[in-house]
Every structure is written in structure tokens, then in C-alpha cells.
C-alpha positions as CSV (number, residue, x, y, z in Angstrom):
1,X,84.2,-49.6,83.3
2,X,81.8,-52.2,85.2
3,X,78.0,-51.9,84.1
4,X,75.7,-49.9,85.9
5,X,73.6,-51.5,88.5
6,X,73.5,-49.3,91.3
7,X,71.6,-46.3,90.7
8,X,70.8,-43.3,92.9
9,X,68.2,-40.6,93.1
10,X,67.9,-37.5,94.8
11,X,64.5,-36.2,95.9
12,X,61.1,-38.6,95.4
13,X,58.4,-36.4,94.2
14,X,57.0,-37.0,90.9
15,X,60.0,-36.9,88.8
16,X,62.1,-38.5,91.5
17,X,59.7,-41.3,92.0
18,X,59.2,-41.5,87.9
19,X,62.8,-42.1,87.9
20,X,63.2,-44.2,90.7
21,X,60.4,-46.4,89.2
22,X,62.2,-46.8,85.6
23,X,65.2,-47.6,86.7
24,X,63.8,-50.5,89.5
25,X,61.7,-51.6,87.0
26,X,64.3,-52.6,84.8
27,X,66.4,-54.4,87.3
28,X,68.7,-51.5,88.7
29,X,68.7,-51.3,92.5
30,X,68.1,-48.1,93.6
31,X,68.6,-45.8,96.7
32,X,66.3,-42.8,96.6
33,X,67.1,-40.2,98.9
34,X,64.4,-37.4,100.7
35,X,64.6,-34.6,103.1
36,X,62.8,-36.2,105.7
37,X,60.5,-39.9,107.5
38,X,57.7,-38.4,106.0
39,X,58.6,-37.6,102.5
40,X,60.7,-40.9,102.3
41,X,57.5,-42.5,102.8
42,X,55.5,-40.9,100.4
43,X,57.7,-41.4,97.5
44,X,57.7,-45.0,98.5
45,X,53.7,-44.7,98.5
46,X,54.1,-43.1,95.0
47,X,56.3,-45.6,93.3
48,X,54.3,-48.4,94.9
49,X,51.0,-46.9,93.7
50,X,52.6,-46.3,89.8
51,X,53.4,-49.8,90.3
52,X,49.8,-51.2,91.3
53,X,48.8,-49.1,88.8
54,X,50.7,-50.8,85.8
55,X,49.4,-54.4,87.3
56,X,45.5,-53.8,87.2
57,X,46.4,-52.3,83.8
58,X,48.0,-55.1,82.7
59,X,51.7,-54.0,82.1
60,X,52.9,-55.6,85.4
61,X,52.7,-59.0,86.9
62,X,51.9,-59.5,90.7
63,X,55.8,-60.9,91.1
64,X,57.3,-58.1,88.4
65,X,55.3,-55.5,91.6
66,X,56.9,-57.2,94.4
67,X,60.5,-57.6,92.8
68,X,60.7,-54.4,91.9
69,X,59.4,-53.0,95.2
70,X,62.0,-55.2,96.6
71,X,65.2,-53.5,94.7
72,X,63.7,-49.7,95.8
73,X,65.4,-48.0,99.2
74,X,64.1,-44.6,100.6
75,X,66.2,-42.8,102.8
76,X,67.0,-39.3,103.9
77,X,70.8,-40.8,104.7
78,X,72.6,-39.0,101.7
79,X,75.6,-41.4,102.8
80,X,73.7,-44.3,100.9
81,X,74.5,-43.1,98.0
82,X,78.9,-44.1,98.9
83,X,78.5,-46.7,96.3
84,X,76.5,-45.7,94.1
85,X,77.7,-46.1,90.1
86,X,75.4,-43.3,88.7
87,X,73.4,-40.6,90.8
88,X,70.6,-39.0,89.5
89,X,69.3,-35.6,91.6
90,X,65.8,-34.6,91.2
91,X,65.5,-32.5,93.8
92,X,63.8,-28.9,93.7
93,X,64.5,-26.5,90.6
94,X,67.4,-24.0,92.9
95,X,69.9,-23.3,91.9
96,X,71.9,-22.7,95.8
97,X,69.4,-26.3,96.7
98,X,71.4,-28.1,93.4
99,X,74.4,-26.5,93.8
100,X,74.7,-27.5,97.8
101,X,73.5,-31.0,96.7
102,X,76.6,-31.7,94.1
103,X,78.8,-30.3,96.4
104,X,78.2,-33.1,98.8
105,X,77.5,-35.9,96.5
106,X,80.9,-35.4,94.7
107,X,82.6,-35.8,98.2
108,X,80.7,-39.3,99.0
109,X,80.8,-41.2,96.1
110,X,83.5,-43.7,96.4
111,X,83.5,-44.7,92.7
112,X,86.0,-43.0,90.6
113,X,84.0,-43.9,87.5
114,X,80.7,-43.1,88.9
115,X,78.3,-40.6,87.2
116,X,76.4,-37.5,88.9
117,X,73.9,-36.1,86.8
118,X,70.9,-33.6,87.5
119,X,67.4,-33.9,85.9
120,X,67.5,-30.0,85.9
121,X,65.1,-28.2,83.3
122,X,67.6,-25.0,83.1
123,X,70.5,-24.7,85.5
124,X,73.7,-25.0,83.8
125,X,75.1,-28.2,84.1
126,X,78.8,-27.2,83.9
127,X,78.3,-25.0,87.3
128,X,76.7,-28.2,89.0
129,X,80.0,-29.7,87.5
130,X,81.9,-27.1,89.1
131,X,80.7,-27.6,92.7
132,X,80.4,-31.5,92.1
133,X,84.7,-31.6,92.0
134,X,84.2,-34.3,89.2
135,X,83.3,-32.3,86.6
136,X,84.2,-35.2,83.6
137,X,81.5,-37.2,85.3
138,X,79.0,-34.9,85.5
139,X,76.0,-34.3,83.2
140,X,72.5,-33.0,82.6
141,X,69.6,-36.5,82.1
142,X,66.1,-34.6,81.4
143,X,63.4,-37.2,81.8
144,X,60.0,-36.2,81.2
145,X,56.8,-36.2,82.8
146,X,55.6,-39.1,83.7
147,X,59.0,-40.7,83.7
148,X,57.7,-44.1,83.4
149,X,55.7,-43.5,80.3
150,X,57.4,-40.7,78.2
151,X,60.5,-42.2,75.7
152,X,62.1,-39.1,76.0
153,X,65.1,-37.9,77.6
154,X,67.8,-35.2,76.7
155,X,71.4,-35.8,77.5
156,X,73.3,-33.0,78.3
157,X,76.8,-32.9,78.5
158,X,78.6,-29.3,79.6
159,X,81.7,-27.8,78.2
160,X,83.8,-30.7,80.9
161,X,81.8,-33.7,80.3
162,X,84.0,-36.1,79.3
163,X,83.4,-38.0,75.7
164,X,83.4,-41.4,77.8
165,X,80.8,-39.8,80.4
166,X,78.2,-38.8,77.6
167,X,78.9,-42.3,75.8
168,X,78.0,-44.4,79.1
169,X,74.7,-42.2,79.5
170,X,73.8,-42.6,75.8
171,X,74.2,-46.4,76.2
172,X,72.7,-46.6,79.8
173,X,69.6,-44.8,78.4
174,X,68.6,-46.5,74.8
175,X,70.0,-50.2,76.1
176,X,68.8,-50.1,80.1
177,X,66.4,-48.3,80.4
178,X,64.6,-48.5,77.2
179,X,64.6,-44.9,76.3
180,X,65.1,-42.3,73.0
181,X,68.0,-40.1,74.5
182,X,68.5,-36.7,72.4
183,X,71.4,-34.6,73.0
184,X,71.4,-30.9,73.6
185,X,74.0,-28.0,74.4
186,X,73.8,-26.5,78.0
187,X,72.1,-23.5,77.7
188,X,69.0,-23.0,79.7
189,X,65.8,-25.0,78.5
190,X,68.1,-27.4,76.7
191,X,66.1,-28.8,73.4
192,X,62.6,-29.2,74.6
193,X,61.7,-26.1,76.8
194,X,63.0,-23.8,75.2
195,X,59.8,-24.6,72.5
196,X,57.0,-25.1,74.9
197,X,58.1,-22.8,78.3
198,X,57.3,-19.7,75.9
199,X,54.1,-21.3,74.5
200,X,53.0,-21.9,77.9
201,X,53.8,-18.8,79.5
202,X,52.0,-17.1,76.3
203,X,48.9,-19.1,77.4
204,X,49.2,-17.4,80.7
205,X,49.7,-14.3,79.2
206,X,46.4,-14.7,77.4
207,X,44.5,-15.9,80.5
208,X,46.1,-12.8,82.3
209,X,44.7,-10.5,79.5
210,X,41.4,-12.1,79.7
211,X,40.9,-13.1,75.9
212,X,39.5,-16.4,77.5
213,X,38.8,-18.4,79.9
214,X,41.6,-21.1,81.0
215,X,39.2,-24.2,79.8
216,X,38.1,-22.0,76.1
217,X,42.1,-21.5,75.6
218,X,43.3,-24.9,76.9
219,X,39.8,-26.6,74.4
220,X,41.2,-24.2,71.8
221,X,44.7,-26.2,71.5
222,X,43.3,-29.6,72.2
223,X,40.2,-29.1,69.4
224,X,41.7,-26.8,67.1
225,X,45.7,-27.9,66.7
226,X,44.9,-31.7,67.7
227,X,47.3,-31.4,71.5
228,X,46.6,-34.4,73.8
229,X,46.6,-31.2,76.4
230,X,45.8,-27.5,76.2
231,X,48.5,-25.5,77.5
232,X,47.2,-24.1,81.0
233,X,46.5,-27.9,82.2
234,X,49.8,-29.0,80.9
235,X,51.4,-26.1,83.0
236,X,49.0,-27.8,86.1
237,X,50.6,-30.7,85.3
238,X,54.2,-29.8,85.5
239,X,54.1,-27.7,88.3
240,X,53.3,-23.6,88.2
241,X,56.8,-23.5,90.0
242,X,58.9,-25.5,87.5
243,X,57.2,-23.1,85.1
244,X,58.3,-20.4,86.4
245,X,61.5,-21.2,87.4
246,X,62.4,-22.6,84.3
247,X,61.4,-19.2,82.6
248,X,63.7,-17.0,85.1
249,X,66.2,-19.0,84.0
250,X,65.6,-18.7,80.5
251,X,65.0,-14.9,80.6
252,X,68.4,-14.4,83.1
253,X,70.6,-15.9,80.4
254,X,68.7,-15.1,77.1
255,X,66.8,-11.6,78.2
256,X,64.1,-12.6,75.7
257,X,61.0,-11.2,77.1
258,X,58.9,-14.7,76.0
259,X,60.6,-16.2,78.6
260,X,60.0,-13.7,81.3
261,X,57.1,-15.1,83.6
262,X,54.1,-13.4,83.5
263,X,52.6,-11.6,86.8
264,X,49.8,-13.5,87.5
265,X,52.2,-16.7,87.6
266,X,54.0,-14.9,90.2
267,X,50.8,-14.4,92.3
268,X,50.3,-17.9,92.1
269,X,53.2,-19.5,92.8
270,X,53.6,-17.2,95.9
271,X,49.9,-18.2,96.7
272,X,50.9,-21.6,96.9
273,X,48.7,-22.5,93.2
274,X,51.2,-24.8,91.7
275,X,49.0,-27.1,89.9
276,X,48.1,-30.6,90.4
277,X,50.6,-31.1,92.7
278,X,49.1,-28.5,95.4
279,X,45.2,-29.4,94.6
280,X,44.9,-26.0,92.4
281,X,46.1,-24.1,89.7
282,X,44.4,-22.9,86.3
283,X,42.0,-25.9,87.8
284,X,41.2,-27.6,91.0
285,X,42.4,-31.2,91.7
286,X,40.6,-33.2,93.9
């Protein structure tokens, strides 16, 4: 099987464009794909700013900026991704939106040995295998938050993953891109949620119940247990909808009450409050 080089993403918001950023940074060329002109260019505008970012830090020469720019295509033509060797779909956490979206990658990829895996937090991966119609070559890849920082990423492999499928992704991730892959059985929350979505959504519960404020219970964590974040910013931070989502998903297959959201994470979500990424959540962004 040829090494990979072409890569594909699905969806450019901050995961997508974390992703789409790793992989271009270490020499992949990329075709990221968004709903619309608009969004295209504004996960251009994100990578690009990550980017500018890492030179003024240091981490990134002028020329590493502009090459890597340079191997980075945003489109809303999900065609693009024909010859793609390994797809990568980041798009919202839906189940019918992820399910829709395997569907019609598995029909356009022209490579038999090509890989379509989903950065999902919770949705099983053998049903995205299902609807994909390459179910061997389909897997979960959970990177984290900010993608180009964070080591981590879970490999998840369903009950048709093929052997050779989760051998490629263990390689492609520790020797290309640089990364500590763990591997994890596909239930929802996989390794790493299924620890800190019910610590978060206790947090919440707190806040709900008024035993403090969100900054006394967020300085509590950071002061008192030694976290680089208290919980209700690290919620922000995620997203107060991938929160939520990832609980429902949790509490549909588990019924463990930890994991069902709380109300007030309801409200918010339905208010629009999703954290950083809307301008407010537990905090306001500027």
C-alpha cells in the first residue's frame, strides 16, 4: 500500500482547521472541504492565522508559513476528495450529518485502499462504517483540542476495521504526523471522555445548584487540584454543544445518569451560549 500523501478533511472549524494545519504542516497536501464560500474562507483565515501565529512565536519560518499554506485547498466541492488516500471528517457532532456524510464519501473515493475516518467524540464508528460501504477502511481518529498542540489522539477501530486499516493509522499518526496515538473500543466517549464529560457536566451541575460561582468552581480546580483549566472554561473551550452532545450519547448507550446533560446546559445551547466559539458561555469572549 503506497504512503499517504493525500489527505482529506471534512468541515474547517476549529478541529477541522487543527487538523488540516497538522497534516499540511508536515508535508501532506490537503483538501479541506466546507458547506459553503464563506466558511471555506474562514477556515482558510483560521489555518493561516494558526500559522502566523507559530512564526512570530518562533516555531515557524516565513518559508515553512508560505509552503504550507501552499499545500492547503478549501472547497465546498465534496468531489475533491476522488483521490484522496485517507479522509478525515470533522464535521458537526450528528449523528444523520455523519452518517449522510460517509454515505457519500464511501461512493467518491476512487482508492480501494483509501481510509475514511471520523474525528467523532461518541458516535459509533462501526455505524459510520456501515453507511460508508467500506467498512474495513473505516475508523474513529480523535484529535484533541488544539489539534496542532495536543500529542494525543485515540484510534478507534469498530468491530469491521480491518487489522491492516488500524496498523496504517497507528503508523500514519506516531511516524507523520508526530503524534501519541492510544487505542480505544467503540463505545461512546471512547478513552478520554468518558473521564472528563462527567467531571464537566458535574461542574455544571454545581453551577446549576448554585454552590458557586462559575470563576470560584473553575479557581477551585486550577488552585486547589493543580488543572491548567477549571472545568466550566474548559467546557467554553470545547464547545457547550460538543458537551452536550457527547453526553446524550453517552447517557443513550450507557443510561448512567453522570452522563445525562444537565438543564441549564440545555438552556444554553438552545440560547445559542456555546462557549468561546459563539462569544459566550460560562464567560464572555471578546
Amino acid at each position: 500500500m503506497a504512503e499517504i500523501e493525500r489527505v482529506g478533511v471534512v468541515g474547517g472549524g476549529l478541529m477541522g482547521s487543527g487538523i488540516t494545519e497538522v497534516a499540511a504542516r508536515n508535508g501532506l497536501d490537503v483538501v479541506t472541504i466546507e458547506v459553503s464560500d464563506e466558511a471555506a474562507q474562514a477556515a482558510h483565515e483560521r489555518v493561516e492565522s494558526s500559522l502566523r501565529r507559530a512564526e512570530k512565536r518562533g516555531k515557524l519560518s516565513v518559508v515553512d508559513v508560505t509552503e504550507t499554506l501552499e499545500r492547503v485547498t478549501v472547497t465546498t466541492d465534496l468531489d475533491a476528495l476522488a483521490d484522496r488516500q485517507l479522509v478525515v471528517e470533522a464535521a458537526s457532532e450528528d449523528e444523520r450529518t455523519k452518517l449522510d456524510l460517509f454515505a457519500r464519501i464511501g461512493s467518491i473515493l476512487t482508492d480501494d485502499d483509501a481510509i475514511l475516518t471520523s474525528n467523532t467524540s461518541s458516535i459509533p464508528i462501526v455505524k459510520l462504517g456501515a453507511a460508508s460501504g467500506r467498512a474495513d477502511r473505516v475508523m474513529g481518529v480523535h484529535f484533541f483540542n488544539p489539534a496542532p498542540v495536543m500529542k494525543l489522539v485515540e484510534l478507534i477501530p469498530s468491530l469491521t476495521t480491518s487489522p491492516q486499516t488500524l496498523e496504517r493509522m497507528q503508523s500514519f499518526v506516531s511516524d507523520t504526523l508526530g503524534k501519541e496515538p492510544i487505542e480505544a473500543t467503540d463505545r461512546a466517549g471512547f478513552v478520554v471522555n468518558s473521564l472528563l464529560v462527567p467531571y464537566l457536566l458535574s461542574a455544571i451541575r454545581m453551577y446549576e445548584a448554585g454552590y458557586a460561582s462559575a470563576a470560584d468552581i473553575d479557581s477551585g480546580m486550577v488552585l486547589g487540584c493543580g488543572h491548567p483549566m477549571g472545568p466550566l472554561a474548559l467546557a467554553d473551550l470545547i464547545g457547550l454543544d460538543t458537551v452536550r452532545a457527547i453526553g446524550v450519547s453517552m447517557y443513550e448507550e450507557f443510561k448512567e445518569p453522570l452522563y445525562s446533560p444537565p438543564p441549564v446546559l440545555d438552556r444554553m445551547v438552545d440560547a445559542g451560549l456555546l462557549g468561546k466559539k459563539s462569544g459566550h458561555g460560562f464567560y464572555p469572549y471578546g
